[in-house]
Kinemage of the C-alpha trace (Angstrom):
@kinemage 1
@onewidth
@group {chain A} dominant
@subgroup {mainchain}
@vectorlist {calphas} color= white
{ca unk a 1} P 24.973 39.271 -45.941
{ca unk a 2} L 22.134 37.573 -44.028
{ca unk a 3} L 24.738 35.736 -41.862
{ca unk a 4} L 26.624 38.408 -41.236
{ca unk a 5} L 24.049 40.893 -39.197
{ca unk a 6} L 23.445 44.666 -39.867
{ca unk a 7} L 23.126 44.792 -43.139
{ca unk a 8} L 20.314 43.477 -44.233
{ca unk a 9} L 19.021 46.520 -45.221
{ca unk a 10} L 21.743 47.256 -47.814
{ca unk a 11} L 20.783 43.804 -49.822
{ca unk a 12} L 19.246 45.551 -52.747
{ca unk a 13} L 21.466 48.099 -53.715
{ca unk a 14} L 24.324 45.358 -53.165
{ca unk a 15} L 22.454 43.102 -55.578
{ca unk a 16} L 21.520 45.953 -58.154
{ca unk a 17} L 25.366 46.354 -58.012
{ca unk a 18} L 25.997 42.636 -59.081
{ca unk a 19} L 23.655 43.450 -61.852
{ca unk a 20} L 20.737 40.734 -59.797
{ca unk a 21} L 17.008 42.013 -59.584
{ca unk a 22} L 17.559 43.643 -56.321
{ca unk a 23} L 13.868 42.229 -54.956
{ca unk a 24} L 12.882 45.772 -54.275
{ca unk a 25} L 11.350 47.524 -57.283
{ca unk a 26} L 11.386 50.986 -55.359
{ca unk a 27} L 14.707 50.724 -55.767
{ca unk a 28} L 15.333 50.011 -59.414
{ca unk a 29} L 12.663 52.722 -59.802
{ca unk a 30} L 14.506 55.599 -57.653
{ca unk a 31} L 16.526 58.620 -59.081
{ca unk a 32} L 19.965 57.553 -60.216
{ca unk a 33} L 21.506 59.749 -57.741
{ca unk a 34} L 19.851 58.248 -54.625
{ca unk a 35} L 20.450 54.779 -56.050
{ca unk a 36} L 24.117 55.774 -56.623
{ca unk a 37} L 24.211 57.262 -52.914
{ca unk a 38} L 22.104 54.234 -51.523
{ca unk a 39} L 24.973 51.753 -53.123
{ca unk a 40} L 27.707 53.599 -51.913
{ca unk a 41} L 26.073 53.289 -48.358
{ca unk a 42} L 25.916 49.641 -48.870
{ca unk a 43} L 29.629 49.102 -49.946
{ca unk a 44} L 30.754 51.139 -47.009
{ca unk a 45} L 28.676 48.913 -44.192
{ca unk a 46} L 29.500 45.929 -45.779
{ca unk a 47} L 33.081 46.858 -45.223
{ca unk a 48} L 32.970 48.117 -41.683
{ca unk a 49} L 30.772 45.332 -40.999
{ca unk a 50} L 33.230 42.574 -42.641
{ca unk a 51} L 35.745 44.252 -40.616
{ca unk a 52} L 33.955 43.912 -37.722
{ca unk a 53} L 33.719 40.099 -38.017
{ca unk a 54} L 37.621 39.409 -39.270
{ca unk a 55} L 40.413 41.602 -40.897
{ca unk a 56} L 40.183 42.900 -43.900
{ca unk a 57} L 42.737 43.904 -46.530
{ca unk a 58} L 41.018 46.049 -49.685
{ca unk a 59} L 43.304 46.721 -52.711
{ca unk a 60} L 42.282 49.532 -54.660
{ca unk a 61} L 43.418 48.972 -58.051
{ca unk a 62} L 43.514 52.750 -60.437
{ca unk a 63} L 42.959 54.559 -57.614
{ca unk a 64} L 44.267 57.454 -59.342
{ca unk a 65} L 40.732 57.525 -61.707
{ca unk a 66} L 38.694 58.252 -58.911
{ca unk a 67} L 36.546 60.289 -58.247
{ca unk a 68} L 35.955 63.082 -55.431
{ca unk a 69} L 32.321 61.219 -54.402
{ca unk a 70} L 33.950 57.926 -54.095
């Protein structure tokens, strides 16, 4: 994520996704709805970024089980 610019601010809530200490223990320690919200952020600019750099292609697998925030 380093390499790829922009989104270094969206490390920790990527790496509280992947179940890693996320190096930030404001953010471990925040509401469960901002966290939620923060990771969301992060999974969004790390795909606009990534598309940015190359194509992507995302597959979406029980897309029917989502829900309206996602």
């Amino acid at each position: 994520m380093r390499r790829m610019g922009d989104v270094e601010a969206h490390i920790p809530a990527i790496r509280y996704l992947l179940s890693v200490d996320p190096g930030d223990p404001a953010f471990a320690a925040m509401e469960a709805v901002a966290r939620r919200r923060k990771i969301f952020d992060a999974v969004r600019a790390l795909i606009l970024r990534g598309a940015r750099l190359r194509p992507l292609v995302l597959v979406v697998e029980d897309l029917h089980w989502i829900d309206t925030s996602s």
